[in-house]
N, C-alpha and C positions, 0 to 999 in steps of 0.2 A: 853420338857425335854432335857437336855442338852448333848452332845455326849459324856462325861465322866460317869455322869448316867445309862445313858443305858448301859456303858460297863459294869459299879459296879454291873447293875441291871444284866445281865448276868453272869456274876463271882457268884452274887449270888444264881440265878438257876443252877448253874450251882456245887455248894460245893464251889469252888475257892475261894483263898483270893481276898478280895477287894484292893482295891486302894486309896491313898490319893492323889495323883496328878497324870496326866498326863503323865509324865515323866518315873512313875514305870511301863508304858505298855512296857514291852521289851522281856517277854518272847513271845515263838512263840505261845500260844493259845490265847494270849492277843492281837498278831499281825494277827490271823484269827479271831478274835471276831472283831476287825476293819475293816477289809475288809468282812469278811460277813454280819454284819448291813448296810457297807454303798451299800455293793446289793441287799439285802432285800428292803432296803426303795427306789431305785432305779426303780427295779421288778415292785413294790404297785405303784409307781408312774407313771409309765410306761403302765400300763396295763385297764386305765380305762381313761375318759374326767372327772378327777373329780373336782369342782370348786372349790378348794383350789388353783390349778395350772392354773389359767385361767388367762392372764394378756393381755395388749392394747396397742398397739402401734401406733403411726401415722406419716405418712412422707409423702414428696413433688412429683407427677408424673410433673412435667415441662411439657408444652403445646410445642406439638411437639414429643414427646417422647414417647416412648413405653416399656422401663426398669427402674427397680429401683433394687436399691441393697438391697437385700434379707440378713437384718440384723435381721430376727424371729430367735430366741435361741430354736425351738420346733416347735411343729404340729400347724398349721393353721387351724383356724374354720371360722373363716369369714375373707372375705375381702371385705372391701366397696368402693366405688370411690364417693365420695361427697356427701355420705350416701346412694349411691345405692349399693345393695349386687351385687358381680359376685360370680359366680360359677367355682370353680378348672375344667381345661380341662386338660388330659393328654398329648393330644394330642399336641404335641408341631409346628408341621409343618405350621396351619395357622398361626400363630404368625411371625414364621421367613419369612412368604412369603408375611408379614403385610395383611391378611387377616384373623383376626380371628373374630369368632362371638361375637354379642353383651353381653356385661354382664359377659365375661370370661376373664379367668388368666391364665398361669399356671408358670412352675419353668424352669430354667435353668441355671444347675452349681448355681454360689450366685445370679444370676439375677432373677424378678419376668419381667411376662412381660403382659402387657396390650393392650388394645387397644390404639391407638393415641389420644389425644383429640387436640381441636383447643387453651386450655387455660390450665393455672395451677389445679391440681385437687390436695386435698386433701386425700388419702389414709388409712384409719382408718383398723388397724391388730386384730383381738381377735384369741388371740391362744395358746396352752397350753405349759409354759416352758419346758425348758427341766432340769431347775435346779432342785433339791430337796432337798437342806438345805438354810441356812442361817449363816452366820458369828455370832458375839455376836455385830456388828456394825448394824444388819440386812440388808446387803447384801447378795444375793443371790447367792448360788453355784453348783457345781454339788457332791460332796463329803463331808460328815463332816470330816475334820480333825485336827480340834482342840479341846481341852477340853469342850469350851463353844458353839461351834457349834451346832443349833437345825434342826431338820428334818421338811419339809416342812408339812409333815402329821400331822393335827391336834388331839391335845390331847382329850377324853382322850384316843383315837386309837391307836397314836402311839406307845406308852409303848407296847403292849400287843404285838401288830405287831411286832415290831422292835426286842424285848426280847425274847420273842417265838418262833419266826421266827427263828434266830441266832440261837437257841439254838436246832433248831429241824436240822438246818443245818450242827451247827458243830457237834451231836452229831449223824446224821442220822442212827438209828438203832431202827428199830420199836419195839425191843426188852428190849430198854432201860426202868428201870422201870416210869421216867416222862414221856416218850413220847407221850403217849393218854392224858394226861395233856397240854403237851404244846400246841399239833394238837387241841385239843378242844378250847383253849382260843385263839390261832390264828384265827382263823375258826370263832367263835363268834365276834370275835372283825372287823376282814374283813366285817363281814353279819352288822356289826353295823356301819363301814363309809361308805358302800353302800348306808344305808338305811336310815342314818341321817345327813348326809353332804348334799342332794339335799335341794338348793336353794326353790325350789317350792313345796309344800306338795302332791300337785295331783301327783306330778311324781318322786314320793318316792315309792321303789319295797314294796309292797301288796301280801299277801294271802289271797285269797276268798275259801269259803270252802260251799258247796251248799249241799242241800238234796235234797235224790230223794225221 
């Protein structure tokens, strides 16, 4: 859904006149309807390893070298060296004294640092963006702000997320007569890309319910 949408779609939870372009967002609840969608979906994206946000990268360690420039946009989940996995150390000290153990990484400033090898290695990144939209070009951003801009969280989640969300925020007042409306379809719609975005079925969240 597209980032002028979701604002309509909020105008309209919300009483608000709607919108026909872009352009007519200039009042100030129009210009927090925009800033608090794009930290809603910000939040959602931020707060789980979900594979919608999961992307690859690969570049060159040069034989002789122990750094590569740390061009990951987000959290690191694996890192391989010529399809062997290392493991993140935090510990940075053996690395600078080139003494660090087998199979390990870790960070420094934009540098990644490795162990040495005697030849060129291939380095293969899986790790979760830190973008969470897309242009109308499908280029990936961190902000929607344009009309046609979409949110990285997939449909039909996002609506309910994004619109609820915004609206439970700019309207924060438990008092309000929608607001057990909007907290319930938030809430439901969260428990539904938890539980239907994994990749694998066995490791999709379950309730078991036993008799005694």
């Amino acid at each position: 859904m597209k980032f002028l949408e979701l604002i309509n779609k909020c105008l309209l939870e919300l009483n608000y006149k709607q919108v026909n372009s872009y352009s007519e967002l200039v009042k100030n609840d129009h210009k927090r309807i925009k800033t608090i969608l794009n930290i809603i979906n910000k939040e959602i994206c931020s707060t789980e390893g979900w594979n919608f946000l999961l992307r690859k990268t690969s570049t060159l360690l040069s034989a002789g070298s122990s750094e590569i420039t740390n061009t990951v946009n987000g959290r690191i989940l694996y890192l391989f060296v010529a399809g062997v996995r290392h493991d993140f150390c935090e510990n940075i000290e053996p690395f600078l004294s080139n003494n660090p153990k087998p199979r390990t990484y870790t960070s420094f400033g934009d540098k990644l640092l490795l162990p040495k090898f005697n030849e060129d290695k291939i380095i293969d990144i899986v790790y979760y963006t830190n973008n969470c939209a897309t242009d109308d070009e499908g280029i990936e951003k961190t902000n929607m702000d344009a009309a046609n801009d979409k949110t990285l969280i997939p449909m039909p989640y996002a609506e309910p997320l994004l619109v609820y969300g915004a609206c439970l925020r700019l309207k924060a007042n438990t008092e309000y007569f929608r607001f057990p409306y909007w907290q319930g379809m938030y809430n439901e719609a969260l428990r539904n890309l938890k539980s239907k975005t994994c990749a694998a079925f066995k490791h999709s969240p379950s309730i078991n319910i036993f008799r005694r």
